[in-house]
C-alpha positions as CSV (number, residue, x, y, z in Angstrom):
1,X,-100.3,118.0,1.5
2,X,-100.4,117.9,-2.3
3,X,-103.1,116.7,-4.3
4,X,-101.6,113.5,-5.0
5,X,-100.9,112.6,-1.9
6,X,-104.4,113.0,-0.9
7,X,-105.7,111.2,-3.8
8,X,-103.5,108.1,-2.7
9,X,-104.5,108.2,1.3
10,X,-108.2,108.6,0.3
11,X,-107.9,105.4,-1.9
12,X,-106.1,103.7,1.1
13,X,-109.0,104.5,3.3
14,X,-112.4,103.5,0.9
15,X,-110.3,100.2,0.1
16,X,-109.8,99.5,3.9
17,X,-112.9,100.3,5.1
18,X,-114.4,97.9,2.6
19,X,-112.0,94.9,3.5
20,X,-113.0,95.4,7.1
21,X,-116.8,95.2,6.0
22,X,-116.0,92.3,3.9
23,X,-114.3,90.8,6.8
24,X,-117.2,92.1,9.2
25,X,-120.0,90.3,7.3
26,X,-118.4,87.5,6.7
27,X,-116.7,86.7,10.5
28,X,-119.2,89.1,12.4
29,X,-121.6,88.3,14.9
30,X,-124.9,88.5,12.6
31,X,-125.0,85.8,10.4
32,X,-127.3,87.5,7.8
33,X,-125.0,90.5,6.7
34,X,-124.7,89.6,3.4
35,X,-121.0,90.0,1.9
36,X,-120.7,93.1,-1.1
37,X,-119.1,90.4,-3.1
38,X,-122.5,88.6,-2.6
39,X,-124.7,91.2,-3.1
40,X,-122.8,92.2,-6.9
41,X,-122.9,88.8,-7.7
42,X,-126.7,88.7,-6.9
43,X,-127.5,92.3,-8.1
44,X,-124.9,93.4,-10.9
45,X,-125.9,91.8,-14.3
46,X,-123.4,89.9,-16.5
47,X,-123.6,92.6,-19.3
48,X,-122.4,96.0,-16.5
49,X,-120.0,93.4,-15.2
50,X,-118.0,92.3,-18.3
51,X,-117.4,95.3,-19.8
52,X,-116.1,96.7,-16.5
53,X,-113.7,93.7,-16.4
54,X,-113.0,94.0,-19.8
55,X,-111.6,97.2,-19.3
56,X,-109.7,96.7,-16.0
57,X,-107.8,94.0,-17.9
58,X,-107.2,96.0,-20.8
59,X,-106.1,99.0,-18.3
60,X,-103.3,96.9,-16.1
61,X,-102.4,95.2,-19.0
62,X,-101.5,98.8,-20.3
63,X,-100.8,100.4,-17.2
64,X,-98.3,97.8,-15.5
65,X,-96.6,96.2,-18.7
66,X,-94.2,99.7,-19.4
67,X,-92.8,99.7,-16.0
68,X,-92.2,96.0,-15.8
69,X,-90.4,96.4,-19.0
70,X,-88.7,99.6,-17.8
71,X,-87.7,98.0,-14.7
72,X,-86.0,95.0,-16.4
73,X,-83.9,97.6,-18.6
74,X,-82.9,100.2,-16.0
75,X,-83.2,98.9,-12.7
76,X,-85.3,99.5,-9.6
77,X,-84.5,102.9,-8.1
78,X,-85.2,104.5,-11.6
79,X,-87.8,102.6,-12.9
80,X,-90.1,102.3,-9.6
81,X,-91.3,106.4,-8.9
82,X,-93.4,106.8,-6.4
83,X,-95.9,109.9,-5.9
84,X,-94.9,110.6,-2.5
């Protein structure tokens, strides 16, 4: 296993295990689990969070406009490359 392949599974499992707490707290048996979008939203002030957003914009706006463009010009098999 290469490095980017591990890279990409460990991704996979911090963003699963963190939809299944969302849906946990949310749907679960205790009522008073809060939610991590509640607790950012309660905890996280405006001026960490917009910067943040800012820049995630900014970053797919940069990151995902050159292969859209690529992949209108060339075509899906060689535009679309996938790490594994």
């Amino acid at each position: 296993m290469n490095w980017s392949k591990a890279y990409i599974a460990g991704w996979i499992v911090i963003l699963t295990v963190l939809a299944f707490y969302e849906f946990w707290a949310g749907y679960g048996p205790q009522k008073h689990t809060p939610m991590l979008t509640q607790v950012t939203v309660r905890y996280v002030p405006w001026y960490v969070t917009m910067p943040f957003l800012t820049w995630l914009w900014i970053h797919f706006c940069m990151r995902y406009a050159i292969p859209a463009y690529k992949l209108s010009l060339e075509g899906l098999g060689k535009a679309i490359k996938l790490p594994f």
